[in-house]
MINU-121228 format. One line per 4 residues: number of its first residue (from 1); for each residue x, z, y of C-alpha. Coordinates in steps of 0.2 Angstrom, whole numbers, plus 5000, padded with zeros to 4 digits. Layout:
<atoms>
NUM = X/Z/Y | ...
</atoms>
This chain:
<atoms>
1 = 5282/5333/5023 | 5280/5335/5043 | 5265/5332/5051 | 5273/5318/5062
5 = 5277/5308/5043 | 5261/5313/5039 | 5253/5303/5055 | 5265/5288/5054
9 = 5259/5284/5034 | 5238/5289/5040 | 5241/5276/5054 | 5249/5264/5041
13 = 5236/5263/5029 | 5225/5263/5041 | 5233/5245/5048 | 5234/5238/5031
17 = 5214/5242/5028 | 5209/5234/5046 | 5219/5219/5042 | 5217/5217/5022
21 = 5198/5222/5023 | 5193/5205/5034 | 5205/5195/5025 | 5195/5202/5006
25 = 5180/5196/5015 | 5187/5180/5022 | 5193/5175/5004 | 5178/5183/4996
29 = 5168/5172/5009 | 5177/5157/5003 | 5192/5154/5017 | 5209/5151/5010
33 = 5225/5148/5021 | 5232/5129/5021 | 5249/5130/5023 | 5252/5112/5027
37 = 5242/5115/5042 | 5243/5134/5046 | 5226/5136/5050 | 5214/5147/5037
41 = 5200/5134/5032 | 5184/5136/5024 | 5187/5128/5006 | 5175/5115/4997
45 = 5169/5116/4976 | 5172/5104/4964 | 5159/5101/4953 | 5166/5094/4937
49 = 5156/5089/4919 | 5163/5078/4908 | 5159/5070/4890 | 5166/5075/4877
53 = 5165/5094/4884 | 5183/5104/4887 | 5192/5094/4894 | 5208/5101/4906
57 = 5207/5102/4924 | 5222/5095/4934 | 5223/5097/4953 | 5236/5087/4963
61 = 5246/5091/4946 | 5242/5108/4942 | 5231/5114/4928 | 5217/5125/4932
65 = 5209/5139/4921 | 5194/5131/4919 | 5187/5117/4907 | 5175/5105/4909
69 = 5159/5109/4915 | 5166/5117/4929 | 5165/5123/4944 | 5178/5124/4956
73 = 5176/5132/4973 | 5195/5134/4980 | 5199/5116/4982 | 5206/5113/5001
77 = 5198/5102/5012 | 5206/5084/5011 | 5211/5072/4997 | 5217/5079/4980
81 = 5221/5069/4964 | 5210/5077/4951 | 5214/5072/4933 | 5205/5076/4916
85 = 5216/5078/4899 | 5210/5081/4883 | 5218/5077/4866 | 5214/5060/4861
89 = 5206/5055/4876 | 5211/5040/4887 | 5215/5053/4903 | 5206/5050/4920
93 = 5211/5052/4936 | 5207/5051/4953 | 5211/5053/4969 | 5192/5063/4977
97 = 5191/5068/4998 | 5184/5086/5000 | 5175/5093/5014 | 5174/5109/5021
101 = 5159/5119/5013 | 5153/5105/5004 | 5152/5101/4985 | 5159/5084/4976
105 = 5153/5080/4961 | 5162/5071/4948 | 5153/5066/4931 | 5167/5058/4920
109 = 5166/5047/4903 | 5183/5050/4890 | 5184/5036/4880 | 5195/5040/4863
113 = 5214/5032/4862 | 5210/5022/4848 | 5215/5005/4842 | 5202/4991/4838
117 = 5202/4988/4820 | 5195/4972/4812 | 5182/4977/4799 | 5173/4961/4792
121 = 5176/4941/4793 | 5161/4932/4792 | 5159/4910/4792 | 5147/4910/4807
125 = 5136/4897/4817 | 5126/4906/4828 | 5125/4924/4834 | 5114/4934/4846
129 = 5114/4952/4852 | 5096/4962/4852 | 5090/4967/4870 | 5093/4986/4865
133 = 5115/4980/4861 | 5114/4988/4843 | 5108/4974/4831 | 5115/4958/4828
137 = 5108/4944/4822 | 5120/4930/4814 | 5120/4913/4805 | 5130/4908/4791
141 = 5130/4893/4778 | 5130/4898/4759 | 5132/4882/4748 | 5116/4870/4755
145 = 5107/4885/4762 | 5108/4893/4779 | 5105/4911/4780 | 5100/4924/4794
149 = 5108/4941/4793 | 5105/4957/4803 | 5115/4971/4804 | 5120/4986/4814
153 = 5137/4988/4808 | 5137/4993/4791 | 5133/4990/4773 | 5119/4999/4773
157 = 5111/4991/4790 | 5114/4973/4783 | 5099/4964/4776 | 5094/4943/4774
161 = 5080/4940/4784 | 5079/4925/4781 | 5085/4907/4771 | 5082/4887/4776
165 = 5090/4873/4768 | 5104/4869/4779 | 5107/4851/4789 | 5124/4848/4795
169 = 5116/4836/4808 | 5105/4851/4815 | 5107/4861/4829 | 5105/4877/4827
173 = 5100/4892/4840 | 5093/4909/4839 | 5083/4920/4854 | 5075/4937/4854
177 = 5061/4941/4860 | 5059/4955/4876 | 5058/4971/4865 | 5069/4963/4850
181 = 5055/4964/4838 | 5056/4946/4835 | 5071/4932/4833 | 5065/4914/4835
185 = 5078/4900/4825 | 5076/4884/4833 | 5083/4869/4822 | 5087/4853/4833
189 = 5087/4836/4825 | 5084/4822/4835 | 5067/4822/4845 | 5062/4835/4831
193 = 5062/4852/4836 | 5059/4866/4821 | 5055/4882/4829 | 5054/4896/4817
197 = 5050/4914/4823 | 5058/4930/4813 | 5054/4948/4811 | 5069/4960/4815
201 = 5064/4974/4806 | 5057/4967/4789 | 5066/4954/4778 | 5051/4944/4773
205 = 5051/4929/4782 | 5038/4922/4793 | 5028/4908/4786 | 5021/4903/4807
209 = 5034/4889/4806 | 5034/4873/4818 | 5037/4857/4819 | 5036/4847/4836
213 = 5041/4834/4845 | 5047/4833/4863 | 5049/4852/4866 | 5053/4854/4884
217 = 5055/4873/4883 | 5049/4889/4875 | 5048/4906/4879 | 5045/4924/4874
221 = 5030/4934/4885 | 5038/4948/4893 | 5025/4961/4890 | 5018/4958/4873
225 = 5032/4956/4859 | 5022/4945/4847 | 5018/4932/4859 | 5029/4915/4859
229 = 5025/4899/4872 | 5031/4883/4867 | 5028/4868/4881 | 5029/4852/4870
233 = 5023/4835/4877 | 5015/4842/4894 | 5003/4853/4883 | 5008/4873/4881
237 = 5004/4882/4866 | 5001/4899/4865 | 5009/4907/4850 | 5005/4923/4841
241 = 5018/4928/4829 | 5008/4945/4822 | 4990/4936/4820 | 4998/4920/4814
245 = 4989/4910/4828 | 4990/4896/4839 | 4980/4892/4853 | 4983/4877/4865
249 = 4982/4883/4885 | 4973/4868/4897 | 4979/4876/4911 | 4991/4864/4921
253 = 5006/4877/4924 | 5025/4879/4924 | 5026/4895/4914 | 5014/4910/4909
257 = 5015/4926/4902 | 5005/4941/4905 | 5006/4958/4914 | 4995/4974/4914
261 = 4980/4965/4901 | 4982/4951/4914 | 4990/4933/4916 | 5002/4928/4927
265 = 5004/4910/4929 | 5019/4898/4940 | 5013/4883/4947 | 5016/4869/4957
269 = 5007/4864/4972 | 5011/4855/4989 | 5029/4858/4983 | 5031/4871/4983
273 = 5030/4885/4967 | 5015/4896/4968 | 5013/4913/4956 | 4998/4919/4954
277 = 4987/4931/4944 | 4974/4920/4931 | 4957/4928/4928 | 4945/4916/4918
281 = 4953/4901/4927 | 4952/4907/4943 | 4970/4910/4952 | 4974/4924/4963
285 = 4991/4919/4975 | 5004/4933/4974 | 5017/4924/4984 | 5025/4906/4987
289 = 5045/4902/4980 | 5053/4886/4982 | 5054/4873/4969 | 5065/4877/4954
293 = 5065/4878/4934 | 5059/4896/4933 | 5056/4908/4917 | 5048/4924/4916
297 = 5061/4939/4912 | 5058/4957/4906 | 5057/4970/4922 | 5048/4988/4925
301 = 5031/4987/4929 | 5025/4985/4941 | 5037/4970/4945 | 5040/4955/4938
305 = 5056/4946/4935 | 5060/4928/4937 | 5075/4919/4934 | 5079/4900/4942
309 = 5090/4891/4932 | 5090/4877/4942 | 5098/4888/4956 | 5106/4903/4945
313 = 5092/4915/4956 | 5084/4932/4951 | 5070/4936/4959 | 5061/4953/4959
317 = 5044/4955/4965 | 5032/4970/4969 | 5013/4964/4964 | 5008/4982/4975
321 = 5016/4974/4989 | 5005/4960/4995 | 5013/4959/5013 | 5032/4957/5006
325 = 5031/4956/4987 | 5049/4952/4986 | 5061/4963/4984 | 5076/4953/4977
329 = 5083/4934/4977 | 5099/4937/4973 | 5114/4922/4964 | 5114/4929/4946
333 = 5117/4921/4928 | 5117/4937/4919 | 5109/4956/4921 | 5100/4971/4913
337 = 5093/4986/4916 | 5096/5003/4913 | 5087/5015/4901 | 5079/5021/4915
341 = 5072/5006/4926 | 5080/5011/4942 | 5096/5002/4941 | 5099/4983/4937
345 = 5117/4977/4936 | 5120/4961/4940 | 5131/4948/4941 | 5135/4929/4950
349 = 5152/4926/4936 | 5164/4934/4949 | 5155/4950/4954 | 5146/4964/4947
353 = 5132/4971/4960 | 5122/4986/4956 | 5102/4986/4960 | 5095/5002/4966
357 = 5077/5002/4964 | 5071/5018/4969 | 5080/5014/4986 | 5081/4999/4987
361 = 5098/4996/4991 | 5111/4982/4982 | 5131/4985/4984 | 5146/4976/4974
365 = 5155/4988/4963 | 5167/4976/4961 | 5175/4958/4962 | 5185/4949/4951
369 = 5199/4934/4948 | 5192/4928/4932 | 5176/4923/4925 | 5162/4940/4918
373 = 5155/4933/4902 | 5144/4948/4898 | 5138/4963/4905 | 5130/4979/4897
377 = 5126/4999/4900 | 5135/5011/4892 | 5122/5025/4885 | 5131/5040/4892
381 = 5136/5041/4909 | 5135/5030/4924 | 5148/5016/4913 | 5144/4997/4914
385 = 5152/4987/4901 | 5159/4970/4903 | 5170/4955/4897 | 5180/4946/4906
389 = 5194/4932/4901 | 5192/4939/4882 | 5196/4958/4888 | 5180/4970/4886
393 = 5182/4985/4902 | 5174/5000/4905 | 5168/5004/4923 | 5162/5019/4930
397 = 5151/5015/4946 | 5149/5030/4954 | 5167/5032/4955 | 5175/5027/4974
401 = 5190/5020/4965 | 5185/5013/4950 | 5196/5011/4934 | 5194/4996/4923
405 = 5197/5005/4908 | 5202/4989/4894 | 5194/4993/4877 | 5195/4978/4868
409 = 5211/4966/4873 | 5214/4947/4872 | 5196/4944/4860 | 5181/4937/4868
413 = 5164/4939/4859 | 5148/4947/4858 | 5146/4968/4859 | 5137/4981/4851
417 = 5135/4998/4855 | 5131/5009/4841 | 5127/5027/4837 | 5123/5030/4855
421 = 5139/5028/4863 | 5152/5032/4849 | 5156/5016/4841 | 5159/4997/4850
425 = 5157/4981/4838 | 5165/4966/4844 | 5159/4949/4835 | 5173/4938/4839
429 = 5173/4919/4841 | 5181/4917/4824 | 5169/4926/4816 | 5181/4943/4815
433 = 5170/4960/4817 | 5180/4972/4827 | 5176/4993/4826 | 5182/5003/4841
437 = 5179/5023/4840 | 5174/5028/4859 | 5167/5046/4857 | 5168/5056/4841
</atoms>
């Protein structure tokens, strides 16, 4: 070989090395070509977690290497449609936007392509779903008795709790109390209100049964579980379901319930409502609301909850701030709280709106045509659960296109959420259970 060939394949090595060396580091580094553009561009990461584990990666159609949890990091800036499949499983997808050097993270719920199946048929007259959505307590008529049933599901979770005579002129309604511990029958005929308080857990009835006249309400303290108010004939009477005591309150008030080993008491004065804290008689003003038919409702401390039938208001208020103790009045008939006290979903019928306690911040995560008749956290995930015009949807909040993912179609009723996450029981108006597998 001359050493002119000899020079000409050195100097050719030696311009592949000075151009594939920075290219190496500019790939190494994270920088990527973009054809579509013809400019080289810093890349972003996906972040990508998923439940169940192992699901595919698709992006913009393509199927990538590596299954869920993953991370991604040669995603091109701009908008992708990035899709999970996994055998099964309902797919998901969405269209995400990526930014240069920056990471988007992507927390996704699969739900299992199952069918509903009906499970039980049961002759019912009242129903009600525990504050946790994984008991439910039912009515039912057997010859001339009326019974009370729990159950979580199954055989072995169903148990009598209890049996009255039955009256076909009665009315009957069941509520629980806060922390579910408790169900309170109430039998209606006439004037005659029967009010009868249950234990969830044990199937030996309460004997602290009540008879009164001219019940203008009753409610359940938010804070201690035994504790039942009933407000008959201008008189409230305190209640203790676990001491089996009664005790008759003089004070002149709208509604109490107690907070932190204290009292909280509504009022009514120059009208206008006044809440404030009760200590030996002596009332300390938190803050002023306007007139309206209030009730006490379960929060995390250190707020507390109120709900304004009269007006359909939810009012939160913060007893640490004196100057602006009100954090939320807001048009809602029905809400709840995540596991972890920081989000409250909300909703007005048409709308849900998510509550943000930590910053408190409020947004719509949707609006809808038709009527929402219940509302409800899926355990895993950041998945709401509602019912709407008899079909029961999935929604993922955090995603910027949400999916209403149907589960149950076309059969309104009360849900359950059973072995945290995997199963949905549906107690339909006609009294048919329905199972849907979501997770297995």
């Amino acid at each position: 070989m001359s050493s002119k060939l000899r020079l000409i394949i050195f100097l050719t090595f030696v311009l592949m090395f000075l151009i594939a060396a920075p290219l190496l580091v500019l790939y190494t580094a994270g920088y990527r070509l973009d054809i579509a553009s013809g400019r080289i561009v810093h890349t972003a990461v996906l972040n990508m977690t998923s439940v169940p584990r192992n699901a595919n990666v698709l992006i913009d159609g393509e199927q990538e290497y590596d299954r869920t949890p993953s991370v991604i990091e040669t995603v091109l800036p701009g908008e992708h449609e990035i899709k999970l499949e996994k055998d099964e499983y309902i797919s998901w997808k969405q269209n995400l936007f990526f930014k240069s050097r920056e990471t988007t993270f992507a927390d996704v719920i699969l739900f299992l392509d199952k069918e509903p199946v009906p499970v039980q048929h049961l002759n019912i007259l009242a129903s009600g779903v525990s504050p946790s959505g994984d008991k439910l307590i039912y009515l039912t008529q057997e010859s001339s008795w009326l019974e009370m049933w729990s159950t979580e599901g199954d055989e072995s979770s169903t148990q009598l709790l209890m049996r009255l005579s039955f009256n076909r002129s009665s009315h009957y309604t069941i509520s629980f109390s806060p922390q579910g511990d408790y169900v309170l029958l109430v039998r209606e005929y006439g004037s005659l209100h029967e009010l009868v308080p249950v234990e969830t857990n044990s199937n030996v009835p309460s004997t602290l049964s009540m008879e009164l006249a001219d019940v203008d309400s009753y409610w359940w303290d938010v804070e201690d579980d035994n504790l039942l108010y009933v407000k008959a004939d201008n008189e409230t009477l305190k209640v203790d379901i676990k001491a089996y005591t009664k005790e008759l309150i003089i004070t002149d008030l709208s509604v109490i319930t107690s907070f932190e080993e204290r009292n909280i008491i509504l009022s009514e004065h120059n009208n206008r409502s006044v809440l404030s804290f009760l200590d030996e008689e002596i009332a300390s003003i938190i803050t002023y609301l306007p007139l309206g038919n209030y009730t006490f409702i379960p929060t995390p401390s250190p707020l507390i909850g109120l709900f304004d039938s009269q007006h359909n208001r939810l009012i939160l208020i913060d007893t640490n701030n004196r100057e602006q103790p009100i954090l939320l009045n807001e048009m809602a008939v029905r809400w709840t709280w995540n596991k972890n006290g920081q989000q409250l979903l909300y909703t007005s019928d048409f709308d849900l709106r998510l509550y943000q306690r930590d910053q408190h911040q409020t947004h719509t995560i949707t609006r809808l045509s038709e009527k929402i008749d219940q509302i409800a956290w899926y355990p895993k995930g950041s998945v709401v659960l509602y019912q709407a015009a008899g079909t029961t949807f999935a929604l993922a909040i955090k995603d910027p296109q949400p999916d209403h993912l149907p589960l149950i179609t076309d059969t309104p009723g009360q849900v359950l959420i059973l072995d945290e996450g995997d199963v949905m029981l549906l107690m339909g108006e006609d009294g048919t259970i329905w199972q849907r597998e979501l997770q297995k």
